[in-house]
N, C-alpha and C positions, 0 to 999 in steps of 0.2 A: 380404766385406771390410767391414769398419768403418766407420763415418764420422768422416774427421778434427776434429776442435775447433780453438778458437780457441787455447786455451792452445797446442796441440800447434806452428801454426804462429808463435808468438811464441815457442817454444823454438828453433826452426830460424832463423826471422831470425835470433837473437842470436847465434847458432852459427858462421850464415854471415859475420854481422858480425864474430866474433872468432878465428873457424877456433880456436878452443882448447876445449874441454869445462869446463878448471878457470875458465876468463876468463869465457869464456857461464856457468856456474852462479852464479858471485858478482854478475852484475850479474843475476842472474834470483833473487834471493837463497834460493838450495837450491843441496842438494850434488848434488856428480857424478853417483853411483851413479843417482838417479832421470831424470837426465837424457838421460843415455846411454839408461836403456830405452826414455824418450819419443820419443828422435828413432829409435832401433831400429824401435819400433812404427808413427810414420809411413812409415818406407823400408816397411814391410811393408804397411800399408793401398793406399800409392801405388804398389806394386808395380816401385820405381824405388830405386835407390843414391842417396842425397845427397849423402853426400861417402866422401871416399877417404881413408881412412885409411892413414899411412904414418909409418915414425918421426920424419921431420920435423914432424911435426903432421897436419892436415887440409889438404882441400883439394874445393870444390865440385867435384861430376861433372858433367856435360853436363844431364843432368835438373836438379840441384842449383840451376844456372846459370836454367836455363829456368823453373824453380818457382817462384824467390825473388823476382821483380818480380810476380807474380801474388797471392802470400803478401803480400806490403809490402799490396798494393791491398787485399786481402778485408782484412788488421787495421784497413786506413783507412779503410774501409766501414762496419766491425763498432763501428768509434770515433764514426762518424758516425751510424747508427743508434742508439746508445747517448745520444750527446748532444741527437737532435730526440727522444728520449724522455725526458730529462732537461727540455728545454725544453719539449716539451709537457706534462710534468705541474706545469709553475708558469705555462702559458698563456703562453710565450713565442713556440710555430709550434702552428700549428692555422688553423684556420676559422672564422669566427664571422657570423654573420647578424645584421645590424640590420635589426629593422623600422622604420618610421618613419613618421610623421605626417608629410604633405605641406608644413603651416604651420612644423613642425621645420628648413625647409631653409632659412630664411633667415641666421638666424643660428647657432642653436644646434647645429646638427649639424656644421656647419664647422668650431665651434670646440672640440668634442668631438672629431674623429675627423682632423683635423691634427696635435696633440700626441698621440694615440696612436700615429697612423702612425709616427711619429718613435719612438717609444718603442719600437713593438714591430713590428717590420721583417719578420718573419718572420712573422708572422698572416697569412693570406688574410682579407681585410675585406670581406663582400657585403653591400651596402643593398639595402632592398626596400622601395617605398613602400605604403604599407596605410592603413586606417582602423585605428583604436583596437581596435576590435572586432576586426578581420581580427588584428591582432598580438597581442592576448590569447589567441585561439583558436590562433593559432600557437602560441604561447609552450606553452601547454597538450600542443600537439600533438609538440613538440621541432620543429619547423620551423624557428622564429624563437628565437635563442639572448637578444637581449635586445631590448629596445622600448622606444619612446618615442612615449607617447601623451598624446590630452589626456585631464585628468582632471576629474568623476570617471569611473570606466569603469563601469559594473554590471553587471559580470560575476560569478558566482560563483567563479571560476577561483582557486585560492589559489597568488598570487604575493607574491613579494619586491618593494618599491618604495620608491622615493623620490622626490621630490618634487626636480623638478632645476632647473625655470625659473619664474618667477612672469612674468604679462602683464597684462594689461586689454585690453577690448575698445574698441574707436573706432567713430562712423558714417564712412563713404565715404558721399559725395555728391556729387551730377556738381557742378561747379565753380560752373557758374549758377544751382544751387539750393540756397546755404547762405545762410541767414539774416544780411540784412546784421549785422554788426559782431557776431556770435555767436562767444565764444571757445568757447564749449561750448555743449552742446544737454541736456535734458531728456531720457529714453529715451518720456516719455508726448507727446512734441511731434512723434514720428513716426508715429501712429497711424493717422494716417487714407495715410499713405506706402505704397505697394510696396514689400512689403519682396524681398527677392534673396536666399535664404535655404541654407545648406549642405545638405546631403543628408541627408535622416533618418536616417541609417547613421550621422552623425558626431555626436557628442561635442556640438559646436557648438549642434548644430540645437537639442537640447532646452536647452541651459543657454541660448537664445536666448527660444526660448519660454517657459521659465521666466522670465527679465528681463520681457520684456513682461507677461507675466500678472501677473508684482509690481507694474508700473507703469500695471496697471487698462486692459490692454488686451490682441487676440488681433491677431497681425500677418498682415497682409495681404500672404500669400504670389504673386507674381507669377511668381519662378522658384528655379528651383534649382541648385546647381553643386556640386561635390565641391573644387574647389580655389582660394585664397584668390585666385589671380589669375584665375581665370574669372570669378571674382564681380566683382573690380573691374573687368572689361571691360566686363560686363554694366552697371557703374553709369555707366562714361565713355561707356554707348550713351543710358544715361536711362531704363532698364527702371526704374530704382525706387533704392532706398539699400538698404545692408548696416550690418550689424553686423561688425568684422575684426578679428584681433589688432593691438594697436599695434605688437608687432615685422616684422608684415609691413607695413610701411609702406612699405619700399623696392621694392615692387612695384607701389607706385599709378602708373598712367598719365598721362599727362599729363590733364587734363579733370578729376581727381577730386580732391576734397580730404577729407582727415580731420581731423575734429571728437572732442574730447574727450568723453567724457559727463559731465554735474553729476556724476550719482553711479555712481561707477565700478562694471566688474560684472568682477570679476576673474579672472583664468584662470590655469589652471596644467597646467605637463607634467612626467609621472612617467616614472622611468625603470625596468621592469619585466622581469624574467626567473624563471626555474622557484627554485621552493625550494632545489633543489638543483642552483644551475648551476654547471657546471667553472670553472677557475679563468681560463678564457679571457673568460670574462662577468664574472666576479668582478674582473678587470682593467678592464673596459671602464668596468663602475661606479664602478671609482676612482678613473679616469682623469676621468670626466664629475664628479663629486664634487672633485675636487680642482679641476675649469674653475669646476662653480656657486660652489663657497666662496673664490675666488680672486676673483671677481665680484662675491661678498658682501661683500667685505673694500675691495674697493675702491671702492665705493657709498659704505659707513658714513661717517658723519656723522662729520669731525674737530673 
């Protein structure tokens, strides 16, 4: 026996719908002759009568009856099927993986992946928190569909990026030890300080090191932490000062205040996926491009 098609059973709905052959052919738009064979040909695969022929017309059999709600559902299946494959080839249902930078979550990532949400209701959206490195390596690996790290990364890995959030760094210091009436500090007036320093894995660490070695000094490393709010607990304890983004500042404790630097040391985070990523990443990019340039726009100077 055969296996039936989808055509076969949207000849028979409309059959059933119209109990006529010449009524079901014109809204099927083909003639009779082939239609007739079609629905012949399913009675024959199904091994069952559909309808009954008689000179008053048609009319569903018992089988007929019992097919035709099962027929409806498999075309509303095959319609439904057809559409998340529709939708998924312009990345409108799929899965996608963000990586992301822990310093990411304060503002930036919220207000990236809120107006996507909205937008594309049907995506499964999974965040993963990672170092720079861990989501470049991802990205590489197909793990991580896009990322956002700080830059720069020095990886070899050849990705697509752009450049999504511009920062500066700030010192954290316990509250009792900033220099009276100091709106800002020197980066070389920390020298002889503890510094409380990000984790050599991060991004941070070295464009840390690198600031101080510019400002004629090697920082005196006390401790280390992976995450911007470990670091400021560690400074509201009095282990030492940090260097932090200025956008994480809504995470200082009470006890710690943040100082400007004289000469700012600036930061930036890239948003980064494979050369050739599907249009579900291709979305997310535009969606985050469309947040920074909407942010750039409302900054500018009128």
């Amino acid at each position: 026996m055969s296996i039936m098609d989808l055509r076969q059973l949207r000849y028979f709905t409309v059959l059933a719908e119209t109990l006529n052959f010449h009524r079901a052919a014109e809204r099927l738009n083909m003639s009779q002759p082939p239609l007739t064979v079609a629905i012949r040909k399913l009675e024959t695969d199904l091994g069952a009568v559909l309808f009954e022929r008689n000179p008053r017309g048609l009319r569903l059999t018992e089988a007929g009856m019992a097919a035709l709600g099962p027929a409806r559902a498999t075309l509303i299946q095959a319609e439904q099927v057809r559409e998340a494959a529709r939708q998924g080839a312009v990345g409108m249902r799929g899965r996608l993986v963000v990586g992301f930078i822990g310093s990411a979550v304060a503002q930036l990532l919220p207000s990236i992946v809120s107006p996507f949400r909205k937008a594309y209701a049907q995506v499964e959206l999974v965040l993963e928190e990672m170092t720079s490195v861990e989501i470049m390596d991802a990205v590489a690996g197909r793990k991580v569909d896009v990322g956002l790290v700080r830059l720069p990364v020095l990886n070899a890995t050849p990705v697509a990026m752009d450049v999504i959030d511009h920062d500066s760094l700030i010192v954290a210091l316990p509250d009792n030890d900033v220099p009276e009436g100091a709106s800002a500090l020197h980066l070389a007036a920390l020298k002889d300080r503890p510094f409380i320093m990000y984790a050599p894995i991060s991004v941070l660490h070295s464009t840390i090191r690198l600031a101080c070695q510019t400002a004629g000094f090697v920082p005196q490393v006390s401790q280390e932490a992976g995450q911007v709010q470990t670091i400021l607990s560690m400074v509201q304890a009095g282990l030492g000062v940090a260097l932090v983004p200025a956008k994480s500042a809504r995470f200082a404790p009470a006890g710690v205040r943040l100082v400007p630097l004289v000469e700012p040391i600036p930061i930036e985070t890239g948003l980064v996926r494979a050369l050739d990523a599907g249009p579900l990443a291709d979305n997310f990019v535009k969606a985050a491009l469309a947040i920074r340039d909407s942010v750039s726009v409302s900054h500018r100077p009128k």
